[in-house]
C-alpha positions as CSV (number, residue, x, y, z in Angstrom):
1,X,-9.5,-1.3,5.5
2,X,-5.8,-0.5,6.8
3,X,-4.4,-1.3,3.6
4,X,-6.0,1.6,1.6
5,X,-5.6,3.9,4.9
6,X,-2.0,2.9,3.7
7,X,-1.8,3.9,-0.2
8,X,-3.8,6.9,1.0
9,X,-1.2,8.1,3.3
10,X,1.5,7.5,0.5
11,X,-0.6,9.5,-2.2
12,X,-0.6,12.1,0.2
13,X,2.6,12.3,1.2
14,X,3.8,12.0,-2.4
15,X,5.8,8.9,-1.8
16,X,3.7,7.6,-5.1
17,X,1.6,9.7,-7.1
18,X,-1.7,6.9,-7.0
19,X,-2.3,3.7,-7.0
20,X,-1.4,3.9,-10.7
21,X,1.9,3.8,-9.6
22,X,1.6,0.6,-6.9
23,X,-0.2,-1.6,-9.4
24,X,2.4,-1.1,-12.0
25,X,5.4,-1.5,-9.5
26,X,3.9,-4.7,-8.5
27,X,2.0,-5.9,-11.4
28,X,-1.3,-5.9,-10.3
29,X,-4.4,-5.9,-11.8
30,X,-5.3,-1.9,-11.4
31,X,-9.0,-3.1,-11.7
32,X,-8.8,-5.6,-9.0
33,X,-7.6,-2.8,-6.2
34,X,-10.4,-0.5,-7.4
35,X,-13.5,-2.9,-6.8
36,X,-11.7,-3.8,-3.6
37,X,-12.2,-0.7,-2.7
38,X,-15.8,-0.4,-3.5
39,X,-16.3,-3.7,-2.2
40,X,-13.9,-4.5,0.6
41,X,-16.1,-8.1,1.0
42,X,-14.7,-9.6,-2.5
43,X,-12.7,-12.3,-1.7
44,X,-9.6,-10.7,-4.5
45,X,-7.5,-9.7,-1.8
46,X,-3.8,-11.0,-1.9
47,X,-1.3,-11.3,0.7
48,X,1.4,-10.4,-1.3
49,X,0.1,-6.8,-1.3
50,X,1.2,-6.1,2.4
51,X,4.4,-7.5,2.0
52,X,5.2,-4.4,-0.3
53,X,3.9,-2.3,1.8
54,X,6.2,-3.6,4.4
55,X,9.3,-4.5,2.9
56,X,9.2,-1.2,0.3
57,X,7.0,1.7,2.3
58,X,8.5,0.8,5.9
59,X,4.7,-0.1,7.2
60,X,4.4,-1.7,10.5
61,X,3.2,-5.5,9.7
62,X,1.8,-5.7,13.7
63,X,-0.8,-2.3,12.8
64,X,-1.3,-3.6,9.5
65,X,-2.4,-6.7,10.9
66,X,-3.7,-5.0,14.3
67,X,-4.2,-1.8,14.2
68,X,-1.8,-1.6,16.8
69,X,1.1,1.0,17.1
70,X,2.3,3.3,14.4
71,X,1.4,3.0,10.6
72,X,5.2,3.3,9.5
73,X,8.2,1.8,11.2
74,X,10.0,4.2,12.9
75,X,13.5,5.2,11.2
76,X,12.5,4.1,8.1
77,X,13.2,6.3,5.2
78,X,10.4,6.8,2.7
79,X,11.5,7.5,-0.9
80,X,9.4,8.4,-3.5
81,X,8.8,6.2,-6.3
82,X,10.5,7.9,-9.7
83,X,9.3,5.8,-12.7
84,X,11.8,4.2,-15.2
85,X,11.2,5.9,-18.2
C-alpha cells in the first residue's frame, strides 16, 4: 500500500519520528492505522489521510493514486514535525 510506503519514507527521513506523530497531528485513531497495516483488506481506510499527505508532506496525489511519477512533489520543502509541547 503506497500510503505506508509514504509514512515509511517520512520515518526515515525524520520528517516525523512514527506514526505516533501522524495520528496525533491528525487525530486519528492510532489503532486504526496499525490493523490497516496488518490487514490492508479492512474496509477503515479514509480519504482524508492522503490529503495530509499531500497538502502537508508535498506527496504527489497522481503516484499516490497511480503509482506513477515521483513520491514527493518536486520543489517541495519537507519540514519536520516539532511537537507543541
Amino acid at each position: 500500500m503506497r500510503f505506508f510506503k509514504v509514512i515509511d519514507t517520512l520515518k526515515a527521513n525524520k520528517i516525523i519520528r512514527g506514526e505516533k506523530t501522524f495520528t496525533d497531528r491528525y487525530s486519528i485513531n492510532r489503532r486504526n492505522l496499525y490493523q490497516l497495516r496488518q490487514n490492508p483488506e479492512r474496509n477503515i481506510f479514509q480519504m482524508v489521510w492522503l490529503s495530509h499527505l499531500i497538502n502537508d508532506f508535498g506527496v504527489s496525489p497522481e503516484w499516490l493514486l497511480t503509482g506513477v511519477g515521483e513520491m514527493f512533489v518536486p520543489g517541495h520543502i519537507h519540514i519536520p514535525y516539532k511537537n507543541k509541547k
